[in-house]
C-alpha positions as CSV (number, residue, x, y, z in Angstrom):
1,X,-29.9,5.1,66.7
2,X,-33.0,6.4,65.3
3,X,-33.7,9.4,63.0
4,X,-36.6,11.8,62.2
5,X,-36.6,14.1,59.4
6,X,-37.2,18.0,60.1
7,X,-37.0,20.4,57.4
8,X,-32.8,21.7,57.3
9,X,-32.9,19.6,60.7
10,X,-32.4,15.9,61.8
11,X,-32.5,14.7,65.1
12,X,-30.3,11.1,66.2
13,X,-30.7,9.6,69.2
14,X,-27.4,7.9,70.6
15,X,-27.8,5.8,73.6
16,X,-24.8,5.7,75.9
17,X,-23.5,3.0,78.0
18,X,-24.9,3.9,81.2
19,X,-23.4,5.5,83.8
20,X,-23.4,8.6,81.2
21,X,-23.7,12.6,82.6
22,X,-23.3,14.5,79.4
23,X,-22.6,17.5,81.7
24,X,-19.8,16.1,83.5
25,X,-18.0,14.8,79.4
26,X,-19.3,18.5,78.5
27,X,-17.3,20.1,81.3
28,X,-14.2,17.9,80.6
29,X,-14.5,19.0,77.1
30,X,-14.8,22.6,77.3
31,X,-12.6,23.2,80.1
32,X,-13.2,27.1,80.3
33,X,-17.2,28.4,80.2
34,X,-16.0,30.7,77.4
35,X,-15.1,28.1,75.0
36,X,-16.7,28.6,72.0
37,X,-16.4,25.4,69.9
38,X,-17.5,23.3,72.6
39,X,-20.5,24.7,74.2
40,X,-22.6,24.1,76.8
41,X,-25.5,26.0,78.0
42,X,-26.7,24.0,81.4
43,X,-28.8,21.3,79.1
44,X,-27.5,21.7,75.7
45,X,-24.0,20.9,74.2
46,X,-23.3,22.4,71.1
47,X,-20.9,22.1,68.4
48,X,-19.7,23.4,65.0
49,X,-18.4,20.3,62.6
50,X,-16.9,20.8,59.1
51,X,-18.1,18.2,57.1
52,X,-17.7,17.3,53.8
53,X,-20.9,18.4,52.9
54,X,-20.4,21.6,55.0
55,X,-20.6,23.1,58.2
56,X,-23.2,21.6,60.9
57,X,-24.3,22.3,64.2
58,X,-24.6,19.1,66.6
59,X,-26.8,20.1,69.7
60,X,-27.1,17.4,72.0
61,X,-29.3,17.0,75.2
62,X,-29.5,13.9,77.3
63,X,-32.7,12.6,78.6
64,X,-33.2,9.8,81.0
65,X,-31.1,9.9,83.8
66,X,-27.8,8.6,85.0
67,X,-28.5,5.0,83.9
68,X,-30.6,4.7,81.6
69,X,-29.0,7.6,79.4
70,X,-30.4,8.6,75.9
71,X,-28.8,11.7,73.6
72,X,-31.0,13.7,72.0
73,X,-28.7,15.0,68.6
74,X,-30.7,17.7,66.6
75,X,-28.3,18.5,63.1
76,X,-28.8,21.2,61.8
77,X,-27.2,23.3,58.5
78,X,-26.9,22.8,54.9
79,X,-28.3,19.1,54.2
80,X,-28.9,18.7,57.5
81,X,-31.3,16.0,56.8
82,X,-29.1,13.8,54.7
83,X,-28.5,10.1,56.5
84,X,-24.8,10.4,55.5
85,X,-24.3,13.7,56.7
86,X,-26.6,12.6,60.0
87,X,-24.1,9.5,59.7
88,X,-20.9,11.4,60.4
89,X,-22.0,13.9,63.0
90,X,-23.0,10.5,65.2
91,X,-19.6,9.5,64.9
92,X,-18.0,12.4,65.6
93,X,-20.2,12.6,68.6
94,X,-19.5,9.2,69.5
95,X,-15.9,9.8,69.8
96,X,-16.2,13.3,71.5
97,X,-18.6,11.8,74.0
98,X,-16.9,8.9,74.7
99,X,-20.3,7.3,74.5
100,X,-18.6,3.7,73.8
101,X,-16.2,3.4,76.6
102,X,-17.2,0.8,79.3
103,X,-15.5,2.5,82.5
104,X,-17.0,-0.7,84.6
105,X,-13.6,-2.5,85.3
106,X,-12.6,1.4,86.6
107,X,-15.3,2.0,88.6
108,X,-14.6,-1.9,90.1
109,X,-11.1,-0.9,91.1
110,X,-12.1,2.7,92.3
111,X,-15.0,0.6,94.5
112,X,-12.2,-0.5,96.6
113,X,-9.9,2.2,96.5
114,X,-9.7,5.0,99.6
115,X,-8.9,7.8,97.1
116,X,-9.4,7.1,93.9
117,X,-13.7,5.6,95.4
118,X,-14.7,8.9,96.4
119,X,-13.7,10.7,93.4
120,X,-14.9,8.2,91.0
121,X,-18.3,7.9,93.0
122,X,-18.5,11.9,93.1
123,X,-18.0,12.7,89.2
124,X,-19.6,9.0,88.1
125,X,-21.3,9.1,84.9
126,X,-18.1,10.8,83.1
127,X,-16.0,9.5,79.8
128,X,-13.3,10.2,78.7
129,X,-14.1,12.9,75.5
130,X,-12.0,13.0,72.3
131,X,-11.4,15.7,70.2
132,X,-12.6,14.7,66.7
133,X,-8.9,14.3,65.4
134,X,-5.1,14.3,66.0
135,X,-4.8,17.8,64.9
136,X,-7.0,19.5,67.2
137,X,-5.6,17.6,70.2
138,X,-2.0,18.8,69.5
139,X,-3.5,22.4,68.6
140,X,-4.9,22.2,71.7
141,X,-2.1,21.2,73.7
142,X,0.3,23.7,71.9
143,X,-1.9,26.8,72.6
144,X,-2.5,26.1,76.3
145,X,1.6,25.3,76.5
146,X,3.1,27.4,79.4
147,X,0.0,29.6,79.8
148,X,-3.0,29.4,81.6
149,X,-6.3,27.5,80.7
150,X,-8.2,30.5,80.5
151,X,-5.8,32.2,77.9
152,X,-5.0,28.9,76.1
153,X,-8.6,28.7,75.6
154,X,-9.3,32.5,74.4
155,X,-6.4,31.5,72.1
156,X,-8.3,28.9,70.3
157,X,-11.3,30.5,70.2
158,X,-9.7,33.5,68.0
159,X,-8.2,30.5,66.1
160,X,-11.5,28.8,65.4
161,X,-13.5,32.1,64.4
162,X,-10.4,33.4,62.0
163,X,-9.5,30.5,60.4
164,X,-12.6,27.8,60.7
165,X,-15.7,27.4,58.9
166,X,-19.0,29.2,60.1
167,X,-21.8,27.1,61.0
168,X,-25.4,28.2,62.0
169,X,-24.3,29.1,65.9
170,X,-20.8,29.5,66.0
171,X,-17.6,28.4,63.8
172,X,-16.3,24.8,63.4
173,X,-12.5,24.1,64.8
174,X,-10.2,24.8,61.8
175,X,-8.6,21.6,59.7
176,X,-5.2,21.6,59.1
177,X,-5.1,21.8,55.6
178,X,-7.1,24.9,56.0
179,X,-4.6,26.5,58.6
180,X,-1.9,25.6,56.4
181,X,-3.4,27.4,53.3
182,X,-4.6,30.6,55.2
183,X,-2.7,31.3,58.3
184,X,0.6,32.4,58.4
185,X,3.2,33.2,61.6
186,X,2.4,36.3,62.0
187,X,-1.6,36.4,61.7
188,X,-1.0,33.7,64.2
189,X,1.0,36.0,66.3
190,X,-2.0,38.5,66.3
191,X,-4.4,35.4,67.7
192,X,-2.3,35.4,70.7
193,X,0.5,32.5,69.6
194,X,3.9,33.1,70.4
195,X,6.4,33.2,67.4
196,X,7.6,29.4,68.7
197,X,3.9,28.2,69.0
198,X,3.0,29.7,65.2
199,X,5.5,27.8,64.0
200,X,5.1,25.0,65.4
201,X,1.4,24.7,64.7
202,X,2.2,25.2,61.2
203,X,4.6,22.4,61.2
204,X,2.0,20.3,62.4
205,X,-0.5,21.3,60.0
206,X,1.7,20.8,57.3
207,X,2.7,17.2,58.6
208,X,-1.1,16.3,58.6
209,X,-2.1,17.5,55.8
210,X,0.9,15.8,53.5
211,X,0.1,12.4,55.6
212,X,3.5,12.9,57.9
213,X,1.6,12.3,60.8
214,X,-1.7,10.2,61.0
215,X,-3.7,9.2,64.1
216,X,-3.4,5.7,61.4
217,X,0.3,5.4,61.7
218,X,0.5,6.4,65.8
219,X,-2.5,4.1,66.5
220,X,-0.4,0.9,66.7
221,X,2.6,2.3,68.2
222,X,3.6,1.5,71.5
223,X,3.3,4.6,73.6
224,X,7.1,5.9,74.1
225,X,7.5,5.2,70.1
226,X,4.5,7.0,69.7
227,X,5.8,9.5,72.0
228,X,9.0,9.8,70.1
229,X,7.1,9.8,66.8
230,X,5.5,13.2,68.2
231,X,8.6,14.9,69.8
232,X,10.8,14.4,66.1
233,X,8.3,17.4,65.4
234,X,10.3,20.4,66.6
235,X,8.4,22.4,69.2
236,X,6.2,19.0,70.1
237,X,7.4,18.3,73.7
238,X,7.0,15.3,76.0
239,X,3.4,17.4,77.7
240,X,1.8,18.2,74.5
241,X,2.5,14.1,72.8
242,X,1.2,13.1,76.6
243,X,-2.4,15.1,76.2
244,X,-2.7,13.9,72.2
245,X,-2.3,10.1,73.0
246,X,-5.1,11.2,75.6
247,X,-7.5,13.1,74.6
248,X,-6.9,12.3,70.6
249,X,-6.0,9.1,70.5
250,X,-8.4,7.5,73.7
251,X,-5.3,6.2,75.4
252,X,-6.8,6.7,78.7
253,X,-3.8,4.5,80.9
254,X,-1.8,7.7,80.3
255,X,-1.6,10.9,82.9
256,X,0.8,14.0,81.5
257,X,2.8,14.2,83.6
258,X,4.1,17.2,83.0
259,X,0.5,19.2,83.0
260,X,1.2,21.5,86.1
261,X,-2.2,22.3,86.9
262,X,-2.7,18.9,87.1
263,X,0.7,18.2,89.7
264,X,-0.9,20.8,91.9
265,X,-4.7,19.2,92.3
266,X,-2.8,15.7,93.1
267,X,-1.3,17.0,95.4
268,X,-3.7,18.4,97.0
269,X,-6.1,15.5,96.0
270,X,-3.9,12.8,98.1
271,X,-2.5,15.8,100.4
272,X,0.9,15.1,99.4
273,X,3.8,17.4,100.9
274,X,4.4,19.4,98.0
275,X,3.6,19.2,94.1
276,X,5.2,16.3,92.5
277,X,7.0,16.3,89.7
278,X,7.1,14.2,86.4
279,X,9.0,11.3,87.9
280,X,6.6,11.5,90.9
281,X,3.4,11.8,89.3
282,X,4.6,8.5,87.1
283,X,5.1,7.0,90.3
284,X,2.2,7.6,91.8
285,X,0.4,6.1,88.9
286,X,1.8,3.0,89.2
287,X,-1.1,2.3,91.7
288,X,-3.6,2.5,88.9
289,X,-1.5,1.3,86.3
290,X,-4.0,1.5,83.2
291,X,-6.1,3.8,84.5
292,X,-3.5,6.9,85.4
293,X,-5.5,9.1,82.3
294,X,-8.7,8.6,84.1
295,X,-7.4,10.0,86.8
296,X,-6.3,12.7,85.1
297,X,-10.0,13.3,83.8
298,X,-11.3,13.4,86.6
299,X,-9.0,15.4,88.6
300,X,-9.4,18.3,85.6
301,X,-13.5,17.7,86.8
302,X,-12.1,18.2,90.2
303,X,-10.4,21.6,89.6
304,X,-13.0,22.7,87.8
305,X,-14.9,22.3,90.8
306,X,-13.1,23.7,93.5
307,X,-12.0,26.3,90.7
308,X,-15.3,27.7,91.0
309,X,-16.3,27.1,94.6
Protein backbone atom coordinates (compact mmCIF):
# COMPACT_ATOMS: atom_id res chain seq x y z
CA UNK A 1 0.00 0.00 0.00
CA UNK A 2 1.08 3.46 -0.63
CA UNK A 3 0.28 6.68 1.34
CA UNK A 4 0.07 10.49 0.74
CA UNK A 5 -0.21 12.96 3.27
CA UNK A 6 -3.15 15.58 3.14
CA UNK A 7 -3.65 18.00 5.82
CA UNK A 8 -6.29 16.00 8.76
CA UNK A 9 -6.50 13.44 5.67
CA UNK A 10 -4.44 10.33 4.37
CA UNK A 11 -5.25 8.39 1.54
CA UNK A 12 -4.02 4.30 1.34
CA UNK A 13 -4.32 2.44 -1.56
CA UNK A 14 -5.05 -1.43 -0.85
CA UNK A 15 -4.91 -3.58 -3.81
CA UNK A 16 -7.26 -6.57 -3.76
CA UNK A 17 -6.87 -9.91 -5.14
CA UNK A 18 -8.65 -9.66 -8.29
CA UNK A 19 -11.85 -10.66 -9.00
CA UNK A 20 -12.80 -7.71 -6.38
CA UNK A 21 -16.41 -5.46 -6.79
CA UNK A 22 -16.35 -3.32 -3.80
CA UNK A 23 -20.09 -2.80 -4.48
CA UNK A 24 -21.05 -6.25 -4.41
CA UNK A 25 -18.65 -6.74 -0.43
CA UNK A 26 -20.42 -3.20 0.21
CA UNK A 27 -23.87 -4.62 -0.39
CA UNK A 28 -23.13 -7.88 1.58
CA UNK A 29 -21.97 -5.63 4.29
CA UNK A 30 -24.75 -3.22 4.74
CA UNK A 31 -27.54 -5.42 4.01
CA UNK A 32 -30.28 -2.64 4.24
CA UNK A 33 -29.64 0.95 2.25
CA UNK A 34 -30.36 2.63 5.53
CA UNK A 35 -27.55 1.32 7.34
CA UNK A 36 -25.67 3.78 8.78
CA UNK A 37 -22.32 2.39 9.96
CA UNK A 38 -21.66 0.81 6.79
CA UNK A 39 -22.37 3.16 3.99
CA UNK A 40 -22.39 3.15 0.66
CA UNK A 41 -23.31 5.87 -1.76
CA UNK A 42 -23.09 4.14 -5.41
CA UNK A 43 -19.01 4.81 -5.51
CA UNK A 44 -18.09 5.41 -2.01
CA UNK A 45 -18.10 3.06 1.09
CA UNK A 46 -17.89 4.77 4.21
CA UNK A 47 -17.25 3.93 7.64
CA UNK A 48 -16.86 5.26 11.27
CA UNK A 49 -13.79 3.35 13.25
CA UNK A 50 -12.96 3.95 16.94
CA UNK A 51 -9.56 3.85 17.22
CA UNK A 52 -7.27 4.23 19.80
CA UNK A 53 -6.35 7.48 18.72
CA UNK A 54 -10.02 8.40 18.07
CA UNK A 55 -12.78 8.18 15.82
CA UNK A 56 -12.01 8.02 11.92
CA UNK A 57 -13.82 7.98 8.81
CA UNK A 58 -12.55 5.26 6.17
CA UNK A 59 -13.99 6.22 2.66
CA UNK A 60 -13.05 3.80 0.15
CA UNK A 61 -13.56 3.88 -3.78
CA UNK A 62 -12.24 1.33 -6.07
CA UNK A 63 -10.66 2.09 -9.27
CA UNK A 64 -9.70 -0.22 -12.00
CA UNK A 65 -12.00 -2.64 -12.85
CA UNK A 66 -13.01 -6.16 -12.03
CA UNK A 67 -9.45 -7.58 -12.33
CA UNK A 68 -7.14 -5.43 -11.90
CA UNK A 69 -8.84 -3.82 -8.68
CA UNK A 70 -7.22 -0.90 -6.66
CA UNK A 71 -8.93 0.83 -3.24
CA UNK A 72 -8.70 4.18 -2.98
CA UNK A 73 -8.85 4.66 1.25
CA UNK A 74 -8.98 8.49 2.13
CA UNK A 75 -8.75 8.66 6.44
CA UNK A 76 -9.97 11.23 7.67
CA UNK A 77 -10.40 12.71 11.62
CA UNK A 78 -8.26 13.62 14.41
CA UNK A 79 -4.58 12.41 13.34
CA UNK A 80 -5.72 11.30 10.38
CA UNK A 81 -2.38 11.56 8.92
CA UNK A 82 -0.49 9.47 11.46
CA UNK A 83 1.08 6.11 9.65
CA UNK A 84 -0.18 4.10 12.76
CA UNK A 85 -3.46 5.37 12.78
CA UNK A 86 -3.47 5.00 8.65
CA UNK A 87 -1.97 1.49 9.77
CA UNK A 88 -4.93 0.26 11.58
CA UNK A 89 -7.77 1.57 9.36
CA UNK A 90 -5.99 -0.73 6.47
CA UNK A 91 -6.44 -3.56 8.51
CA UNK A 92 -9.58 -3.04 9.60
CA UNK A 93 -10.49 -2.60 5.98
CA UNK A 94 -8.70 -5.49 5.04
CA UNK A 95 -10.74 -7.72 7.10
CA UNK A 96 -14.15 -5.97 6.34
CA UNK A 97 -13.31 -6.20 2.72
CA UNK A 98 -12.21 -9.46 2.63
CA UNK A 99 -9.58 -8.10 0.36
CA UNK A 100 -7.15 -11.21 1.18
CA UNK A 101 -9.37 -14.11 0.44
CA UNK A 102 -8.46 -16.04 -2.69
CA UNK A 103 -12.04 -17.39 -3.81
CA UNK A 104 -10.20 -19.13 -6.97
CA UNK A 105 -10.60 -22.87 -5.81
CA UNK A 106 -14.52 -21.57 -5.35
CA UNK A 107 -15.01 -20.17 -8.41
CA UNK A 108 -13.10 -23.66 -9.95
CA UNK A 109 -15.75 -25.74 -8.34
CA UNK A 110 -18.78 -23.29 -9.14
CA UNK A 111 -17.14 -23.42 -13.05
CA UNK A 112 -18.59 -26.84 -13.13
CA UNK A 113 -21.47 -26.64 -11.12
CA UNK A 114 -25.28 -26.23 -12.76
CA UNK A 115 -26.37 -24.08 -9.79
CA UNK A 116 -23.97 -22.94 -7.78
CA UNK A 117 -21.87 -21.56 -11.85
CA UNK A 118 -24.49 -19.13 -12.54
CA UNK A 119 -24.63 -17.59 -9.33
CA UNK A 120 -21.04 -17.47 -8.75
CA UNK A 121 -20.48 -16.08 -12.44
CA UNK A 122 -23.49 -13.39 -11.80
CA UNK A 123 -22.22 -11.85 -8.34
CA UNK A 124 -18.25 -12.59 -9.28
CA UNK A 125 -15.98 -10.20 -7.84
CA UNK A 126 -17.58 -10.66 -4.17
CA UNK A 127 -15.71 -11.67 -0.64
CA UNK A 128 -16.82 -12.59 2.03
CA UNK A 129 -16.76 -9.13 4.54
CA UNK A 130 -16.02 -9.29 8.28
CA UNK A 131 -17.16 -7.21 10.85
CA UNK A 132 -14.18 -5.69 12.53
CA UNK A 133 -14.66 -7.97 15.74
CA UNK A 134 -16.50 -10.76 17.54
CA UNK A 135 -18.68 -8.36 19.38
CA UNK A 136 -20.28 -6.66 16.60
CA UNK A 137 -20.99 -9.92 14.80
CA UNK A 138 -22.95 -11.30 17.75
CA UNK A 139 -24.55 -7.79 18.21
CA UNK A 140 -25.47 -8.02 14.97
CA UNK A 141 -26.95 -11.38 14.92
CA UNK A 142 -28.82 -10.75 18.28
CA UNK A 143 -30.62 -7.61 17.05
CA UNK A 144 -31.81 -9.03 13.70
CA UNK A 145 -32.90 -12.35 15.91
CA UNK A 146 -36.62 -13.18 14.97
CA UNK A 147 -37.25 -9.79 13.29
CA UNK A 148 -36.86 -8.59 10.00
CA UNK A 149 -33.63 -7.18 8.34
CA UNK A 150 -34.98 -3.97 7.93
CA UNK A 151 -35.85 -3.51 11.69
CA UNK A 152 -32.79 -5.46 12.88
CA UNK A 153 -30.86 -2.96 11.02
CA UNK A 154 -32.80 0.38 12.28
CA UNK A 155 -32.00 -1.34 15.63
CA UNK A 156 -28.40 -1.10 15.32
CA UNK A 157 -28.34 2.08 13.82
CA UNK A 158 -30.10 3.62 17.11
CA UNK A 159 -27.47 1.51 18.97
CA UNK A 160 -24.50 2.95 17.06
CA UNK A 161 -25.62 6.76 17.23
CA UNK A 162 -26.58 6.33 21.23
CA UNK A 163 -23.94 4.47 22.44
CA UNK A 164 -20.77 4.82 19.76
CA UNK A 165 -18.38 7.33 19.16
CA UNK A 166 -18.95 10.23 16.55
CA UNK A 167 -16.69 10.49 13.76
CA UNK A 168 -16.59 13.27 10.96
CA UNK A 169 -19.75 11.57 8.93
CA UNK A 170 -21.54 9.41 11.04
CA UNK A 171 -20.88 7.47 14.44
CA UNK A 172 -18.49 4.41 14.88
CA UNK A 173 -20.25 0.90 16.02
CA UNK A 174 -20.12 0.88 19.87
CA UNK A 175 -17.30 -1.40 21.76
CA UNK A 176 -18.28 -3.47 24.28
CA UNK A 177 -16.67 -2.12 27.03
CA UNK A 178 -18.43 1.04 26.11
CA UNK A 179 -21.95 -0.61 26.01
CA UNK A 180 -21.16 -2.20 29.16
CA UNK A 181 -20.37 1.14 31.02
CA UNK A 182 -23.23 3.23 29.43
CA UNK A 183 -26.21 1.17 28.39
CA UNK A 184 -28.45 -0.39 30.59
CA UNK A 185 -31.68 -2.88 29.89
CA UNK A 186 -33.97 -0.47 29.66
CA UNK A 187 -32.22 2.43 27.50
CA UNK A 188 -31.78 -0.69 25.43
CA UNK A 189 -35.39 -1.37 25.44
CA UNK A 190 -36.06 2.23 24.16
CA UNK A 191 -33.49 1.35 20.97
CA UNK A 192 -35.88 -1.17 19.95
CA UNK A 193 -34.31 -4.48 22.03
CA UNK A 194 -36.52 -6.76 23.52
CA UNK A 195 -36.02 -7.19 27.40
CA UNK A 196 -34.33 -10.92 26.38
CA UNK A 197 -32.13 -9.33 23.65
CA UNK A 198 -30.89 -6.32 26.26
CA UNK A 199 -29.88 -8.73 28.33
CA UNK A 200 -28.37 -10.77 26.49
CA UNK A 201 -26.21 -8.13 24.64
CA UNK A 202 -25.13 -7.03 27.96
CA UNK A 203 -23.93 -10.44 28.82
CA UNK A 204 -22.02 -10.46 25.94
CA UNK A 205 -20.40 -7.22 26.38
CA UNK A 206 -19.55 -8.06 29.75
CA UNK A 207 -17.92 -11.44 28.57
CA UNK A 208 -15.73 -9.43 26.11
CA UNK A 209 -14.79 -6.93 27.90
CA UNK A 210 -13.50 -9.21 31.09
CA UNK A 211 -11.74 -11.54 28.39
CA UNK A 212 -14.67 -14.47 28.76
CA UNK A 213 -14.93 -14.61 25.23
CA UNK A 214 -12.22 -13.81 22.67
CA UNK A 215 -12.25 -14.20 18.89
CA UNK A 216 -8.31 -15.64 20.38
CA UNK A 217 -9.70 -18.40 22.36
CA UNK A 218 -12.74 -19.51 19.59
CA UNK A 219 -10.15 -19.17 16.67
CA UNK A 220 -8.70 -22.71 17.20
CA UNK A 221 -11.73 -24.36 18.22
CA UNK A 222 -13.29 -26.80 16.09
CA UNK A 223 -16.63 -25.47 14.95
CA UNK A 224 -19.33 -27.38 17.16
CA UNK A 225 -16.91 -26.61 20.28
CA UNK A 226 -16.81 -23.26 19.18
CA UNK A 227 -20.47 -23.43 18.69
CA UNK A 228 -20.95 -24.71 22.17
CA UNK A 229 -18.42 -22.18 23.57
CA UNK A 230 -21.08 -19.51 22.17
CA UNK A 231 -24.43 -21.11 23.22
CA UNK A 232 -23.10 -21.56 27.27
CA UNK A 233 -23.97 -17.70 26.93
CA UNK A 234 -27.64 -17.62 27.84
CA UNK A 235 -29.70 -16.06 25.11
CA UNK A 236 -26.75 -17.05 22.34
CA UNK A 237 -28.52 -19.64 20.20
CA UNK A 238 -27.36 -22.18 17.54
CA UNK A 239 -28.36 -18.96 14.50
CA UNK A 240 -26.66 -16.22 16.12
CA UNK A 241 -22.96 -18.66 17.06
CA UNK A 242 -23.67 -19.86 13.16
CA UNK A 243 -23.49 -15.92 11.63
CA UNK A 244 -20.43 -14.97 14.25
CA UNK A 245 -18.16 -17.96 13.07
CA UNK A 246 -19.13 -16.34 9.61
CA UNK A 247 -19.12 -13.17 9.33
CA UNK A 248 -16.70 -12.57 12.58
CA UNK A 249 -14.56 -15.16 12.53
CA UNK A 250 -14.07 -15.72 8.30
CA UNK A 251 -15.20 -19.29 8.67
CA UNK A 252 -16.72 -19.20 5.32
CA UNK A 253 -17.52 -23.49 5.03
CA UNK A 254 -20.43 -22.59 7.36
CA UNK A 255 -24.17 -21.68 6.13
CA UNK A 256 -26.74 -20.85 9.36
CA UNK A 257 -28.81 -22.84 8.98
CA UNK A 258 -31.29 -21.63 10.83
CA UNK A 259 -31.36 -17.95 9.06
CA UNK A 260 -34.98 -18.17 7.56
CA UNK A 261 -34.65 -15.57 4.98
CA UNK A 262 -31.97 -17.50 3.86
CA UNK A 263 -34.21 -21.23 3.82
CA UNK A 264 -36.62 -19.29 1.69
CA UNK A 265 -34.12 -17.94 -1.27
CA UNK A 266 -32.67 -21.68 -1.36
CA UNK A 267 -35.46 -22.81 -1.97
CA UNK A 268 -36.36 -20.85 -4.36
CA UNK A 269 -32.73 -20.66 -5.73
CA UNK A 270 -32.64 -24.72 -6.48
CA UNK A 271 -36.66 -24.58 -6.77
CA UNK A 272 -37.04 -26.96 -4.07
CA UNK A 273 -40.68 -28.10 -3.01
CA UNK A 274 -40.96 -26.12 0.05
CA UNK A 275 -38.39 -24.24 2.42
CA UNK A 276 -35.97 -26.52 4.06
CA UNK A 277 -35.30 -26.75 7.31
CA UNK A 278 -32.03 -26.81 9.50
CA UNK A 279 -31.41 -30.57 8.91
CA UNK A 280 -32.14 -29.90 5.21
CA UNK A 281 -30.28 -26.89 4.53
CA UNK A 282 -27.12 -28.99 6.21
CA UNK A 283 -27.86 -31.44 3.85
CA UNK A 284 -27.90 -29.73 1.00
CA UNK A 285 -24.52 -28.34 1.85
CA UNK A 286 -22.96 -31.29 1.78
CA UNK A 287 -22.61 -30.78 -1.99
CA UNK A 288 -20.20 -27.84 -1.36
CA UNK A 289 -18.81 -29.03 1.68
CA UNK A 290 -16.34 -26.03 2.57
CA UNK A 291 -17.89 -23.70 0.76
CA UNK A 292 -21.73 -23.85 2.30
CA UNK A 293 -20.96 -19.96 3.78
CA UNK A 294 -20.25 -18.81 0.40
CA UNK A 295 -23.22 -19.78 -0.56
CA UNK A 296 -24.88 -18.20 1.95
CA UNK A 297 -23.09 -14.83 0.81
CA UNK A 298 -24.07 -14.89 -2.10
CA UNK A 299 -27.55 -16.00 -1.77
CA UNK A 300 -27.97 -12.71 0.80
CA UNK A 301 -26.51 -10.78 -2.78
CA UNK A 302 -29.23 -12.72 -4.44
CA UNK A 303 -32.14 -11.51 -2.21
CA UNK A 304 -30.98 -8.40 -2.14
CA UNK A 305 -31.52 -8.48 -5.76
CA UNK A 306 -34.67 -9.85 -6.38
CA UNK A 307 -35.65 -7.85 -3.03
CA UNK A 308 -35.49 -4.87 -5.01
CA UNK A 309 -36.57 -5.91 -8.55
Amino acid sequence: MTYRHAQKTDSVEIHPQPPFRLDLVAAALRRQPHNVVDRWDGECYRRVMSLPAGPVEAAVTQTGGTDAPVLEVDVCGAEADALKVQDEAARQLRRLLGVDVSLTEFHARAAADPDLGPLALRFRGMRPPRFPDLFEALANAIACQQVSLHVGIMTLNRLAETFGKAGPGGSAFPRPDELREHATDSGLRRLGFSFAKARTLLRVADACTLGELSEAALAPLPDAEAIRHLTALRGVGRWSAEYALLRGLGRSHIFPGDDVGAQRHLAAWLDLAGRPDYDDVQAIMRRWSGYAGLVYLHLLLYRLQTDTL
